[in-house]
N, CA, C and O atoms as CSV, one atom per row, in Angstrom:
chain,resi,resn,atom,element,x,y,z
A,1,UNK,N,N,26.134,-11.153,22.606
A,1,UNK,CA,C,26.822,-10.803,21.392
A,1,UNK,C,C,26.419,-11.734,20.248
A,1,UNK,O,O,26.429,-11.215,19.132
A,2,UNK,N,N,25.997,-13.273,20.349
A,2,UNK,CA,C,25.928,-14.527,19.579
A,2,UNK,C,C,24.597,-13.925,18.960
A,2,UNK,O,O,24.234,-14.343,17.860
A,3,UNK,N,N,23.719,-12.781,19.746
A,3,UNK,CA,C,22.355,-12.976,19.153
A,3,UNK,C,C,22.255,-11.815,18.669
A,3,UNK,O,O,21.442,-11.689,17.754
A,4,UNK,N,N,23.081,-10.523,19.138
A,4,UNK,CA,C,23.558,-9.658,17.812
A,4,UNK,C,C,23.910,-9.763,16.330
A,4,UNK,O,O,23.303,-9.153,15.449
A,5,UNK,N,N,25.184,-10.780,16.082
A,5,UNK,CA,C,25.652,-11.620,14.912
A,5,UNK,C,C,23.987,-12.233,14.303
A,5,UNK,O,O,23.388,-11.807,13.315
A,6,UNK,N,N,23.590,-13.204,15.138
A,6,UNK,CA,C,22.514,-13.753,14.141
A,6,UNK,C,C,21.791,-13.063,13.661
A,6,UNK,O,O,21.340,-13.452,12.584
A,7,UNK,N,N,21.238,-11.513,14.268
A,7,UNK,CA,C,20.101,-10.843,13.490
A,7,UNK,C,C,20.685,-10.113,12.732
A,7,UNK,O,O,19.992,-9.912,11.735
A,8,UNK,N,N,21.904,-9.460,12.694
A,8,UNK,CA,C,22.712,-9.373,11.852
A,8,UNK,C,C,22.577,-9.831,10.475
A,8,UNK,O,O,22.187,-9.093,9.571
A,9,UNK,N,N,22.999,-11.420,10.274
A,9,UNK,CA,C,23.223,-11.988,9.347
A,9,UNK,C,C,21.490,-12.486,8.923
A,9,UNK,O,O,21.186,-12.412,7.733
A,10,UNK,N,N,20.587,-12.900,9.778
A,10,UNK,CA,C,19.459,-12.739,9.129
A,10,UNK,C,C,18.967,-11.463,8.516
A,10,UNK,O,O,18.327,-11.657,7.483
A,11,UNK,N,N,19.069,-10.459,8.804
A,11,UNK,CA,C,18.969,-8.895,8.348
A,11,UNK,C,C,19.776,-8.562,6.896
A,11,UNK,O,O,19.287,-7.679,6.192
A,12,UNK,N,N,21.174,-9.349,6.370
A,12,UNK,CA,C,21.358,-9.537,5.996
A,12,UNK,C,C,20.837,-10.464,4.846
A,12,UNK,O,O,20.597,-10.030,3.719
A,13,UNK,N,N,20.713,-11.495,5.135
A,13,UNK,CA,C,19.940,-12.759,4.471
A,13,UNK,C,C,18.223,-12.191,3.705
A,13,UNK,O,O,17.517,-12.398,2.718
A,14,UNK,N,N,18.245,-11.621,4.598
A,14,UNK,CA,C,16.621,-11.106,3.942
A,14,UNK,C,C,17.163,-9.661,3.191
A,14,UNK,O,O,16.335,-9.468,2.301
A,15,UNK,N,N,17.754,-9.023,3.166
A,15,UNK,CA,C,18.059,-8.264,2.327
A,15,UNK,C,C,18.364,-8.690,0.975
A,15,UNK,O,O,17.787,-8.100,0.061
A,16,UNK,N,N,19.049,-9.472,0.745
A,16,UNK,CA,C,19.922,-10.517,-0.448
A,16,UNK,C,C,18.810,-10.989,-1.302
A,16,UNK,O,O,18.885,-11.530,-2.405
A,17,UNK,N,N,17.799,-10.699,-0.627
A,17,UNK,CA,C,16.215,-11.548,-1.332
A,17,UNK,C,C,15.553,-10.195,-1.959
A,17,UNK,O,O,14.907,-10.286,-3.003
A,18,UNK,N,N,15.755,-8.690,-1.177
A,18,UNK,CA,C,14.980,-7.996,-1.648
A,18,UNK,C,C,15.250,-7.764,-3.351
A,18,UNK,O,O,16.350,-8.030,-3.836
A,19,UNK,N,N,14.143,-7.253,-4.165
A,19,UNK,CA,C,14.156,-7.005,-5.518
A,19,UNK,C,C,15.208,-5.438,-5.691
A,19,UNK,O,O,15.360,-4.544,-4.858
A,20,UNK,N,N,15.668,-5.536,-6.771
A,20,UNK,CA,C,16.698,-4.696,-7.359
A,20,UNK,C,C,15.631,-3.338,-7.358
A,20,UNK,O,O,14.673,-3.339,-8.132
A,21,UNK,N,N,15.911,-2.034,-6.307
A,21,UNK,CA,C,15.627,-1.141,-7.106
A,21,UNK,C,C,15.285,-0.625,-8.699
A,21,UNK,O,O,16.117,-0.268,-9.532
A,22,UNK,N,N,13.880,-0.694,-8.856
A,22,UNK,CA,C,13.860,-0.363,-10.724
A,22,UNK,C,C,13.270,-1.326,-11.124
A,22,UNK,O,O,12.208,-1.229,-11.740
A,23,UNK,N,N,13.941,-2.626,-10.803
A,23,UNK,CA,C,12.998,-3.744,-11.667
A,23,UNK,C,C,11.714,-3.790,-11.514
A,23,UNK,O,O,10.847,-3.690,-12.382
A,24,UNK,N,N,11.609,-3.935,-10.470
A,24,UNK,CA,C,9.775,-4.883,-10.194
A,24,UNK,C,C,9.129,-3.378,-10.085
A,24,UNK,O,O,9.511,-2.527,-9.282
A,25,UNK,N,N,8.275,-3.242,-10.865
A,25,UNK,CA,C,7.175,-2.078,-10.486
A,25,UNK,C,C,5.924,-2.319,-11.315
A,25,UNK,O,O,5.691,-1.786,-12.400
A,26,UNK,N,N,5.260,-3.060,-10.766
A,26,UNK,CA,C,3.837,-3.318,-10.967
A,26,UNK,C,C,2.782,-1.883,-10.851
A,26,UNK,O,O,2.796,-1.258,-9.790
A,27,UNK,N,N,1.980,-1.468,-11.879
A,27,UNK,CA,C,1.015,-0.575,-11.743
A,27,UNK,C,C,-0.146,-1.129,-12.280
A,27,UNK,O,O,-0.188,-1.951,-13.196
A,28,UNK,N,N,-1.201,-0.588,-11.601
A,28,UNK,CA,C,-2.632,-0.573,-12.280
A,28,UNK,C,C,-3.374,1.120,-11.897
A,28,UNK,O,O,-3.310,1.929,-10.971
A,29,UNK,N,N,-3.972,1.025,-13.056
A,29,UNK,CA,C,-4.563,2.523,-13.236
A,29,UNK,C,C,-6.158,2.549,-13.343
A,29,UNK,O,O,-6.771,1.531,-13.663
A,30,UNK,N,N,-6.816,3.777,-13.059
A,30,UNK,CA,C,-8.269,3.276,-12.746
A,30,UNK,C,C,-8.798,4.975,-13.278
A,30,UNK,O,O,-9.520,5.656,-12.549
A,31,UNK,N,N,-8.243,5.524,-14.788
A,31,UNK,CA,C,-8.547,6.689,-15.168
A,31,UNK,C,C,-10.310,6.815,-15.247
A,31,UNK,O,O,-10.865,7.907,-15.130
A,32,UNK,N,N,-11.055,5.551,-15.457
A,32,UNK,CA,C,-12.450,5.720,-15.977
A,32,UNK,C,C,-13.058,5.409,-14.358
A,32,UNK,O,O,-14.265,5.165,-14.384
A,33,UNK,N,N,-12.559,5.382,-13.233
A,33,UNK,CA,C,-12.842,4.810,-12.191
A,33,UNK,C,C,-13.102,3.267,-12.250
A,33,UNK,O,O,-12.419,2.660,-13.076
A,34,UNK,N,N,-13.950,2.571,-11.531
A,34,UNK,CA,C,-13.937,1.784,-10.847
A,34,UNK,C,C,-13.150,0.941,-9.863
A,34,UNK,O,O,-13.021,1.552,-8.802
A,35,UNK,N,N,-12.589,-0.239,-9.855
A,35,UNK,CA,C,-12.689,-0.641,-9.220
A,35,UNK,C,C,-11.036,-1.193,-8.919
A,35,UNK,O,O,-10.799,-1.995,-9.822
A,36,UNK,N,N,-9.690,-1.060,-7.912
A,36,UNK,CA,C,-8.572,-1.098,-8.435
A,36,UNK,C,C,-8.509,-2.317,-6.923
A,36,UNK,O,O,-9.090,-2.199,-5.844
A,37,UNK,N,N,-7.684,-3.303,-7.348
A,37,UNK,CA,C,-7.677,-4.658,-6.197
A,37,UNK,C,C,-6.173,-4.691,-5.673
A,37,UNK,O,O,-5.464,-5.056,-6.611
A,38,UNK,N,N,-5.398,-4.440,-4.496
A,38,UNK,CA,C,-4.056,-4.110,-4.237
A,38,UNK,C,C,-4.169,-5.146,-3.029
A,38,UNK,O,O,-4.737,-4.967,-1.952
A,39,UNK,N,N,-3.504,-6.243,-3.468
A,39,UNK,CA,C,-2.668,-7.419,-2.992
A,39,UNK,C,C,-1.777,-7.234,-1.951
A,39,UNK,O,O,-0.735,-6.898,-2.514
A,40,UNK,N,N,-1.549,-7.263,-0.545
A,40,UNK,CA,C,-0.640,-7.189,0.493
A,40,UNK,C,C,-0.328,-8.917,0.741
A,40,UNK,O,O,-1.087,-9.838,1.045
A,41,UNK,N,N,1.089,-8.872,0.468
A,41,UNK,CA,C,1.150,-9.870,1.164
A,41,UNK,C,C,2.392,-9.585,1.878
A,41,UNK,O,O,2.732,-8.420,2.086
A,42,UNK,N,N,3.307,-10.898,2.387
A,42,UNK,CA,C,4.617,-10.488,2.980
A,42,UNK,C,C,5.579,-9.596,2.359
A,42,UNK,O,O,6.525,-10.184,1.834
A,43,UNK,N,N,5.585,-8.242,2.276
A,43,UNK,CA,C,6.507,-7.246,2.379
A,43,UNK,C,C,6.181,-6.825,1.149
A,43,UNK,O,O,6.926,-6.032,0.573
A,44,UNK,N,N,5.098,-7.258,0.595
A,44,UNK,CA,C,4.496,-6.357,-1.242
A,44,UNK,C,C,3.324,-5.877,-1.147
A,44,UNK,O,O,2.423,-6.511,-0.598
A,45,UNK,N,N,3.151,-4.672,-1.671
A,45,UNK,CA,C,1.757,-4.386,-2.538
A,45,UNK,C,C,1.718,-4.604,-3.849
A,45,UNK,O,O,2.429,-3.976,-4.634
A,46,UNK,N,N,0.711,-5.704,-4.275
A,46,UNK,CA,C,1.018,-5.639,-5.509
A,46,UNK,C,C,-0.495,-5.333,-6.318
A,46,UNK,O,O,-1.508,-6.013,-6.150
A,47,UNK,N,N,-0.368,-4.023,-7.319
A,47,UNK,CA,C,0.434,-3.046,-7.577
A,47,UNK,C,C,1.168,-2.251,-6.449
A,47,UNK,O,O,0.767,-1.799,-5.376
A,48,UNK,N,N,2.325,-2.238,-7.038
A,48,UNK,CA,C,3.109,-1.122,-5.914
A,48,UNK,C,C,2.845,0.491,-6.232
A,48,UNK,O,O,2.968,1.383,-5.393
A,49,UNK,N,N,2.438,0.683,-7.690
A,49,UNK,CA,C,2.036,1.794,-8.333
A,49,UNK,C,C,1.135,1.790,-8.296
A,49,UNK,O,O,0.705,0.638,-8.243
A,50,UNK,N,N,-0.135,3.047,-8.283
A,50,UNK,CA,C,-1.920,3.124,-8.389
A,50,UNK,C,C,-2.063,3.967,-9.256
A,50,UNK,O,O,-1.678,4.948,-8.620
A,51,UNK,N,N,-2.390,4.439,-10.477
A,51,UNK,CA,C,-2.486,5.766,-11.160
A,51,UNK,C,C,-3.879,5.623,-11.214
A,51,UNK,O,O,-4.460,4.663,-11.720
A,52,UNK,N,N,-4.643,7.030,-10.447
A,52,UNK,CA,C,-5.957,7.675,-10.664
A,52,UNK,C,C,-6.278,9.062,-11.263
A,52,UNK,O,O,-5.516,10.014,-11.431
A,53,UNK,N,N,-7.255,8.974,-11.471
A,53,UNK,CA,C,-7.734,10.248,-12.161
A,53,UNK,C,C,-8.133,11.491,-11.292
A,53,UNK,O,O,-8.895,11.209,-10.368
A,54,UNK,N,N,-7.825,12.624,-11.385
A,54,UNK,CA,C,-8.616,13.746,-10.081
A,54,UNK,C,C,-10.182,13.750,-10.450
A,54,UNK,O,O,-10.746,13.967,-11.522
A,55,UNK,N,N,-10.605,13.481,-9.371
A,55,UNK,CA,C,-12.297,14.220,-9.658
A,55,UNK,C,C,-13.061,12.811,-9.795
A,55,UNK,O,O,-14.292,12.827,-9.822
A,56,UNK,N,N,-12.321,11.520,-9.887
A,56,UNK,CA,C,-13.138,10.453,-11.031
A,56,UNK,C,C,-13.551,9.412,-9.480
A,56,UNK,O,O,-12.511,8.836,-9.161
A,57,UNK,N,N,-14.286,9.179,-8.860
A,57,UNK,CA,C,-14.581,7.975,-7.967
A,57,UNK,C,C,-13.826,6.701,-8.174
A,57,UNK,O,O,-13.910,6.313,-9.339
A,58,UNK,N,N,-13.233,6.063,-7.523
A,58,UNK,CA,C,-12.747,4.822,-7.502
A,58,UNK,C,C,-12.861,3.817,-6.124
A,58,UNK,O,O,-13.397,4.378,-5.168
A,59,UNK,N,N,-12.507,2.660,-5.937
A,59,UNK,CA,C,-12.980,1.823,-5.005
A,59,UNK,C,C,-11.748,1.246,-5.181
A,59,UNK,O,O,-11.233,0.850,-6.226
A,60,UNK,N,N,-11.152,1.233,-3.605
A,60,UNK,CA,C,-9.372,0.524,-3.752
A,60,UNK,C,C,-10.239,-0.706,-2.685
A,60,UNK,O,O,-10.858,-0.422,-1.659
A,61,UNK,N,N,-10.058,-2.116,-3.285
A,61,UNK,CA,C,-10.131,-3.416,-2.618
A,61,UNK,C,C,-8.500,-3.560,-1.988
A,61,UNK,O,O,-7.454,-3.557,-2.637
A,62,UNK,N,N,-8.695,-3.691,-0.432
A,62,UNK,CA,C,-7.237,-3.943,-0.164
A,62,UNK,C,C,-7.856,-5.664,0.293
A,62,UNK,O,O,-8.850,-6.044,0.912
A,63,UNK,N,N,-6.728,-6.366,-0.356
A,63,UNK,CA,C,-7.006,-8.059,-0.314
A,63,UNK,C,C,-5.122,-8.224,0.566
A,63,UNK,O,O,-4.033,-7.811,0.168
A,64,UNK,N,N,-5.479,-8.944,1.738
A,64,UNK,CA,C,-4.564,-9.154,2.792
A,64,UNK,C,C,-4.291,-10.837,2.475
A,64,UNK,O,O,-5.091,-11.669,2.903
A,65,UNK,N,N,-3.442,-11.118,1.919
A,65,UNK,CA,C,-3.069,-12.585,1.361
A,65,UNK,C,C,-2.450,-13.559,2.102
A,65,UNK,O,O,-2.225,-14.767,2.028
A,66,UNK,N,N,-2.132,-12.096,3.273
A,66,UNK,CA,C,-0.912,-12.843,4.379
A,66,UNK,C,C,-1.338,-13.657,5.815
A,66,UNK,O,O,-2.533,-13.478,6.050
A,67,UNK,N,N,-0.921,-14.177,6.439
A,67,UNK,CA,C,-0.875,-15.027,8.170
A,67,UNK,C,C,-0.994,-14.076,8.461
A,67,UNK,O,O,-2.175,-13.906,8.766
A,68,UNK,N,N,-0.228,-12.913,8.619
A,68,UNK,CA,C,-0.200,-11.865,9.617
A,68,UNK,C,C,-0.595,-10.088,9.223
A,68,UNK,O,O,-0.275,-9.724,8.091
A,69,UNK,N,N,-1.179,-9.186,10.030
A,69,UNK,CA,C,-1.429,-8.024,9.683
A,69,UNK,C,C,-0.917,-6.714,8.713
A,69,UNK,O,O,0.218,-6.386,9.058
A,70,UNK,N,N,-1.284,-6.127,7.929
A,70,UNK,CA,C,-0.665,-5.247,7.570
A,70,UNK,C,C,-1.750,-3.821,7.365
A,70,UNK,O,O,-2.889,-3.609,7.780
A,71,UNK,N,N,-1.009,-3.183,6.715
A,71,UNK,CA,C,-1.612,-1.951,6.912
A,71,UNK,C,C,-1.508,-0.901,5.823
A,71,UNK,O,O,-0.310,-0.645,5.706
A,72,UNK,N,N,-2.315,-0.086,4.864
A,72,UNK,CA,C,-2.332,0.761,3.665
A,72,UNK,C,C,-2.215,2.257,4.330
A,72,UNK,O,O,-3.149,2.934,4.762
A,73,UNK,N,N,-0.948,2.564,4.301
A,73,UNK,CA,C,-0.642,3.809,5.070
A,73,UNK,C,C,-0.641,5.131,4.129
A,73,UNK,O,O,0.503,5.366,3.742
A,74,UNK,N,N,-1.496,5.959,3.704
A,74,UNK,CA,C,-1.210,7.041,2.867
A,74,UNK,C,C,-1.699,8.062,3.546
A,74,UNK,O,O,-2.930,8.092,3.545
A,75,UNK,N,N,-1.210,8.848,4.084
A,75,UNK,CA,C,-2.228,9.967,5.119
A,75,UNK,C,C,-2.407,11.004,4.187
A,75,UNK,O,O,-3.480,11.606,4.192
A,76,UNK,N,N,-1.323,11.377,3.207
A,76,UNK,CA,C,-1.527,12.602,2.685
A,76,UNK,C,C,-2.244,12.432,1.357
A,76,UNK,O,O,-2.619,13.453,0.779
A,77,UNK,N,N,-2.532,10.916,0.669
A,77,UNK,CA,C,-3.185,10.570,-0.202
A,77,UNK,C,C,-4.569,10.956,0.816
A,77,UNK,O,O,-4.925,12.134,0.817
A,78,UNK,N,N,-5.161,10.184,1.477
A,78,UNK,CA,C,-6.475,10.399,1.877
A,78,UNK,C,C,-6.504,11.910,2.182
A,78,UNK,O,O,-7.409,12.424,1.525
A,79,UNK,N,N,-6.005,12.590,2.755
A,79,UNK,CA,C,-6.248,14.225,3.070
A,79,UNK,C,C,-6.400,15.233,1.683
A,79,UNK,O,O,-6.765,16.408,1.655
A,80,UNK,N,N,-5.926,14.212,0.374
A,80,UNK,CA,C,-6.446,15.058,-0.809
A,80,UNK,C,C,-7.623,14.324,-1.468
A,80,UNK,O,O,-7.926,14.457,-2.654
A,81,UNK,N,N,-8.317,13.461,-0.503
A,81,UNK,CA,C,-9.034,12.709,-1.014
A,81,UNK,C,C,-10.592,13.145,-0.465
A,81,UNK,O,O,-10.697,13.621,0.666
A,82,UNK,N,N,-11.360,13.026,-1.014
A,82,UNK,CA,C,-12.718,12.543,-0.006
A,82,UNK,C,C,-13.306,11.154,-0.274
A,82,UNK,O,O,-13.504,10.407,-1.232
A,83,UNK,N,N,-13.468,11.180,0.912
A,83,UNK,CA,C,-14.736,9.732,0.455
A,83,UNK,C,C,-15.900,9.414,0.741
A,83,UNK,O,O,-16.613,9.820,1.659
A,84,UNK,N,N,-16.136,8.535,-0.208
A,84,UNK,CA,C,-17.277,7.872,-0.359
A,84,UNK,C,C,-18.068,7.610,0.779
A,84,UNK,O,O,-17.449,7.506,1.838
A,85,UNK,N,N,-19.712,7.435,0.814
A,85,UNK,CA,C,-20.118,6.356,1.873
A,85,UNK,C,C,-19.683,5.426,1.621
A,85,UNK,O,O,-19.347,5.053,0.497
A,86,UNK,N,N,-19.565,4.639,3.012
A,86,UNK,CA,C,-18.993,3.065,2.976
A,86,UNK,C,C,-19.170,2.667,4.281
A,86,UNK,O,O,-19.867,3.319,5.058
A,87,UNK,N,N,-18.460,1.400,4.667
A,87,UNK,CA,C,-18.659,0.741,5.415
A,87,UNK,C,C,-16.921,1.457,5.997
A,87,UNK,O,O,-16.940,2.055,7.073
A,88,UNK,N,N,-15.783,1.363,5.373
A,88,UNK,CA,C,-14.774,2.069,5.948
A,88,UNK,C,C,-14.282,3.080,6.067
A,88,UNK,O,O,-14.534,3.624,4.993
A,89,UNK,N,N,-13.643,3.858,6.732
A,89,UNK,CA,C,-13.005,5.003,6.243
A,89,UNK,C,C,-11.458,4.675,6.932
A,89,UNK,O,O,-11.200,3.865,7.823
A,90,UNK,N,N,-10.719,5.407,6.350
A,90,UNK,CA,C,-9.000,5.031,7.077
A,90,UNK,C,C,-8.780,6.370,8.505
A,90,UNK,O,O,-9.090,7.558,8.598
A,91,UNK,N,N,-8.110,5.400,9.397
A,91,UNK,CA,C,-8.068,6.203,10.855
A,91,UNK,C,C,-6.548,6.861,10.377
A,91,UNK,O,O,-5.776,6.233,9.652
A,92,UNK,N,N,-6.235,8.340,10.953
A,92,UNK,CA,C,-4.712,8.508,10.615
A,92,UNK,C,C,-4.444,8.170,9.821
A,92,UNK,O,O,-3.407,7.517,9.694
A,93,UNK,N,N,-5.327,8.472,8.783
A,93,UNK,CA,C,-4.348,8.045,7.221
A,93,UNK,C,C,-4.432,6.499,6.637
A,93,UNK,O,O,-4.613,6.191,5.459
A,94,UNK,N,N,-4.289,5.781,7.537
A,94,UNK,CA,C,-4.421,4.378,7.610
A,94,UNK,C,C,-5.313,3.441,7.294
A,94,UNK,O,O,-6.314,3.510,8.007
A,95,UNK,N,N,-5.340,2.432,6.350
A,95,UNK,CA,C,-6.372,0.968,7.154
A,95,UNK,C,C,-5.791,-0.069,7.442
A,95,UNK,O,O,-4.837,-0.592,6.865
A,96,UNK,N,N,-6.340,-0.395,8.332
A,96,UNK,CA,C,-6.109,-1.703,8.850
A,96,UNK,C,C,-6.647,-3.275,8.452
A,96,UNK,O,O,-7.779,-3.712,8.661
A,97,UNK,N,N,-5.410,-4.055,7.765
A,97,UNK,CA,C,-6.205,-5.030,7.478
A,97,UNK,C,C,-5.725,-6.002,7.492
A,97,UNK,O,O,-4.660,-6.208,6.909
A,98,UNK,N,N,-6.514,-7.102,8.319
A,98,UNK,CA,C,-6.304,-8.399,9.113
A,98,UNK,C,C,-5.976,-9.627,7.844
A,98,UNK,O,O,-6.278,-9.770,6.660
A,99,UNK,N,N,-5.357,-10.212,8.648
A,99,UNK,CA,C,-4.950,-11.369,7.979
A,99,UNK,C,C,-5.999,-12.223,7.179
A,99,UNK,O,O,-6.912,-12.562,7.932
A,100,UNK,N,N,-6.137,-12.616,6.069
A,100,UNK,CA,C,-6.819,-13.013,5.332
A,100,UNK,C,C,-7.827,-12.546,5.055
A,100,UNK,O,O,-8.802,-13.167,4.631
A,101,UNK,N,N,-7.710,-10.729,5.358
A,101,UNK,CA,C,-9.300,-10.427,5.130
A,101,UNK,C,C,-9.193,-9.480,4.038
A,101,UNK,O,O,-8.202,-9.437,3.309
A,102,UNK,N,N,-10.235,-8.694,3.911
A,102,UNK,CA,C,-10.681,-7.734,2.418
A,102,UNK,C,C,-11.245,-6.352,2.921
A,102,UNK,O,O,-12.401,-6.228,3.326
A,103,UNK,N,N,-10.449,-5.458,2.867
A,103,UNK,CA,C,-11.421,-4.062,3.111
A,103,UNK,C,C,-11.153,-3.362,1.748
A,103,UNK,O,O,-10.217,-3.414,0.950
A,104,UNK,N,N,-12.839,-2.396,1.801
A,104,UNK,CA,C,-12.457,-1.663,0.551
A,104,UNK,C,C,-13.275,-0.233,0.879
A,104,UNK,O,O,-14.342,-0.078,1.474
A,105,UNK,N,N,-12.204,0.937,0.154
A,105,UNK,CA,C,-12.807,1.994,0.625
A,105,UNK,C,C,-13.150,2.965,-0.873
A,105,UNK,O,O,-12.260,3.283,-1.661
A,106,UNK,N,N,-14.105,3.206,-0.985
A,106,UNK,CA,C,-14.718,3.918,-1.511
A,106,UNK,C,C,-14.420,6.084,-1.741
A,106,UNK,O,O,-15.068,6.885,-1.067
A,107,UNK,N,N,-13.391,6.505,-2.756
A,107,UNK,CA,C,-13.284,7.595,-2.574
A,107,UNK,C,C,-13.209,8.458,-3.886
A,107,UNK,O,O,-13.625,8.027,-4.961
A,108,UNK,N,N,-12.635,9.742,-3.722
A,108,UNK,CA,C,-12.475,10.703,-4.962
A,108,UNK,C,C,-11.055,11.482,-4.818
A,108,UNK,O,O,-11.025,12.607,-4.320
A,109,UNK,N,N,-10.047,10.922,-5.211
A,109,UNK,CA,C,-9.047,11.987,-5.297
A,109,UNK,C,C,-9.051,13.338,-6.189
A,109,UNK,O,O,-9.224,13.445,-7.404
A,110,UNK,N,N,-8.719,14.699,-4.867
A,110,UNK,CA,C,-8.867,15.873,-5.505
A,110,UNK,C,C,-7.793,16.403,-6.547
A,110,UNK,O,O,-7.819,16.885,-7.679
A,111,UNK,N,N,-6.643,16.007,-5.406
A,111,UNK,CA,C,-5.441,17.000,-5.435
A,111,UNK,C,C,-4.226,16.099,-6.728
A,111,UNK,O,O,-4.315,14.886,-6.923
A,112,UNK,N,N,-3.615,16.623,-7.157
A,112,UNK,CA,C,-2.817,16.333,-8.388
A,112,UNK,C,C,-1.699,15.967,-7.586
A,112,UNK,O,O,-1.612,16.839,-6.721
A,113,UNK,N,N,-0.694,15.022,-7.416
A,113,UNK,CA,C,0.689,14.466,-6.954
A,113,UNK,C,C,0.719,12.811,-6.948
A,113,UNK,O,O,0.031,11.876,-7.356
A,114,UNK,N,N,1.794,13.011,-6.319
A,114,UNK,CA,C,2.421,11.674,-6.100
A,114,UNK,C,C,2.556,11.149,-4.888
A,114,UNK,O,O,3.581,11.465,-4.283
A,115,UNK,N,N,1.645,10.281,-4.255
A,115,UNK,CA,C,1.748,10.247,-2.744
A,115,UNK,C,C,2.124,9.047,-1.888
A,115,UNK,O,O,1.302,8.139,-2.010
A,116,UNK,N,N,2.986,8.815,-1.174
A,116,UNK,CA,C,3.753,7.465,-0.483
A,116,UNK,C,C,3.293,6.891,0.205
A,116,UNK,O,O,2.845,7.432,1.216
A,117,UNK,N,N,3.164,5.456,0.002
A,117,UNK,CA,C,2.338,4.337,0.673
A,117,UNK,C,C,3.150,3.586,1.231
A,117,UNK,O,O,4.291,3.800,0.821
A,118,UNK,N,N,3.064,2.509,2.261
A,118,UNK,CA,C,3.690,1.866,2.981
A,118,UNK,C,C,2.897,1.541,3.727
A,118,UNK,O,O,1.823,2.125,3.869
A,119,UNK,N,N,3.368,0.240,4.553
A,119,UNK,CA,C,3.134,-0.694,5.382
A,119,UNK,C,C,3.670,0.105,6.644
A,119,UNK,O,O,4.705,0.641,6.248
A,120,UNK,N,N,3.545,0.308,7.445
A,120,UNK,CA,C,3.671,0.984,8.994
A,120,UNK,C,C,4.388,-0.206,9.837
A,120,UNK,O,O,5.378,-0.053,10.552
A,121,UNK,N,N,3.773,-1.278,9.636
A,121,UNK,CA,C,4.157,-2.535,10.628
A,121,UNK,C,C,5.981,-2.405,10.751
A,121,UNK,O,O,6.788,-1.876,9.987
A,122,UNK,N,N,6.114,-2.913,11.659
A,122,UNK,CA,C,7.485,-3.155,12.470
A,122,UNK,C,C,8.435,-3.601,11.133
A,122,UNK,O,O,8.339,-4.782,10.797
A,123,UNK,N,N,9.098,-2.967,10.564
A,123,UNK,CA,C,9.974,-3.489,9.495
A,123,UNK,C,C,9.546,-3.637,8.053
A,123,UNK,O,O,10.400,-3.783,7.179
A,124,UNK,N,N,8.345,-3.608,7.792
A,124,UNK,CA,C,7.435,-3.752,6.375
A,124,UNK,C,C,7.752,-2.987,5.968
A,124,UNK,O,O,8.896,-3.316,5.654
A,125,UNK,N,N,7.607,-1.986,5.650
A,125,UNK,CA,C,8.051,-1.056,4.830
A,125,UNK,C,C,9.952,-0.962,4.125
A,125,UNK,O,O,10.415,-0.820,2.993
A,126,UNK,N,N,10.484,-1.109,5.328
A,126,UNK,CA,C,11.940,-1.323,5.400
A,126,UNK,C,C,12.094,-2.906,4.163
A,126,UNK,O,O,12.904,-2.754,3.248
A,127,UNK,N,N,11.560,-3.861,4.205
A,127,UNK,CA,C,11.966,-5.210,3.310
A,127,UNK,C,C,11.272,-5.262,2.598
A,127,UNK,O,O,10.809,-6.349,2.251
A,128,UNK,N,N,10.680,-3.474,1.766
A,128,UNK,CA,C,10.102,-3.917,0.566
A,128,UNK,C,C,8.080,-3.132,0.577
A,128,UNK,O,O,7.823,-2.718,-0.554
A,129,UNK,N,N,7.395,-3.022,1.138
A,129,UNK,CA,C,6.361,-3.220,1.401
A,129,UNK,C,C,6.317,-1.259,1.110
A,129,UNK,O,O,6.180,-0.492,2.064
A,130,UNK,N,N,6.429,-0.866,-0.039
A,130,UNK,CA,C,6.072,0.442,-0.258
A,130,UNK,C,C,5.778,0.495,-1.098
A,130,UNK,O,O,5.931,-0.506,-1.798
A,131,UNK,N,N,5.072,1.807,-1.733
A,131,UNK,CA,C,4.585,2.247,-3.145
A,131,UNK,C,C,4.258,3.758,-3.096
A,131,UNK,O,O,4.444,4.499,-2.131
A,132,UNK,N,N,3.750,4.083,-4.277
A,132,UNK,CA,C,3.102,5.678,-4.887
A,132,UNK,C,C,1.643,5.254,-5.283
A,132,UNK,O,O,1.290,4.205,-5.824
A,133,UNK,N,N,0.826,6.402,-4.854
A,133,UNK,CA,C,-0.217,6.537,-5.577
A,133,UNK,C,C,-0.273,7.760,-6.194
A,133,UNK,O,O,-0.280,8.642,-5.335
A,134,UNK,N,N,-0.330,8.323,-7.630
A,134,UNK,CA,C,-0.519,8.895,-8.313
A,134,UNK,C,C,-1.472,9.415,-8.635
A,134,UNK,O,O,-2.159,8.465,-9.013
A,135,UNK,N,N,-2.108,10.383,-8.781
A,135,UNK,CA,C,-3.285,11.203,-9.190
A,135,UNK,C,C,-2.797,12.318,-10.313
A,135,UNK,O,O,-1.956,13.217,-10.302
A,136,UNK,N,N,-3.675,11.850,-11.220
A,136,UNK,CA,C,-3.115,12.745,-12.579
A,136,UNK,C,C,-4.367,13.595,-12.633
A,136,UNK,O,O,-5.374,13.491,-11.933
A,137,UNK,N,N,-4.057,14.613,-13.778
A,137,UNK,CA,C,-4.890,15.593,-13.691
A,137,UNK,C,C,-6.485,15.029,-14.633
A,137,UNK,O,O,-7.456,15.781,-14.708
């Protein structure tokens, strides 16, 4: 029961830290293409917003800032996407990217919406670790 209460109140405790719905919303936009750099660290993407252009090539650098793993989860962003040659492509929607490292994938969004990103990992998403990527017309 003692170790119910504590995760409890740590679950708690880390909530009390998360940012206010509304405030924090970092975007970067990449209408002329090139090149857009999205920061993971503990429980952020930062930008949490991506606004791209349909039709226009862009190159998303995912830079992993953190000790431990995370992951750029958009399945239905990549399924309106094609991509590029490269060295990566995302499995299930996904990439995977290791602690202190750098992947970058090379693509073309087709389709016009608004599509939900997140961290997959055990609780990331839940304390914060989500976003939109946007594709305008």
């Amino acid at each position: 029961m003692r170790i119910i209460a504590c995760a409890l109140v740590i679950a708690l405790a880390a909530c009390a830290m998360l940012p206010v719905a509304g405030v924090r919303q970092s975007t970067a936009q990449a209408s002329n293409g090139g090149t857009i750099t999205i920061r993971m660290s503990d429980f952020v993407f930062e930008p949490e917003h991506i606004l791209l252009k349909a039709g226009v090539p862009v190159r998303l650098r995912l830079v992993n800032e953190s000790g431990g793993g995370h992951d750029f989860s958009a399945p239905a962003f990549f399924a309106a996407s094609s991509l590029r040659p490269g060295p990566s492509a995302p499995s299930n929607g996904q990439m995977e990217v290791g602690s202190h490292q750098t992947v970058e994938i090379a693509l073309v969004p087709h389709t016009r919406g608004t599509y939900p990103l997140e961290c997959t990992h055990f609780l990331h998403s839940f304390f914060g670790m989500h976003g939109t990527i946007e594709v305008m017309p």
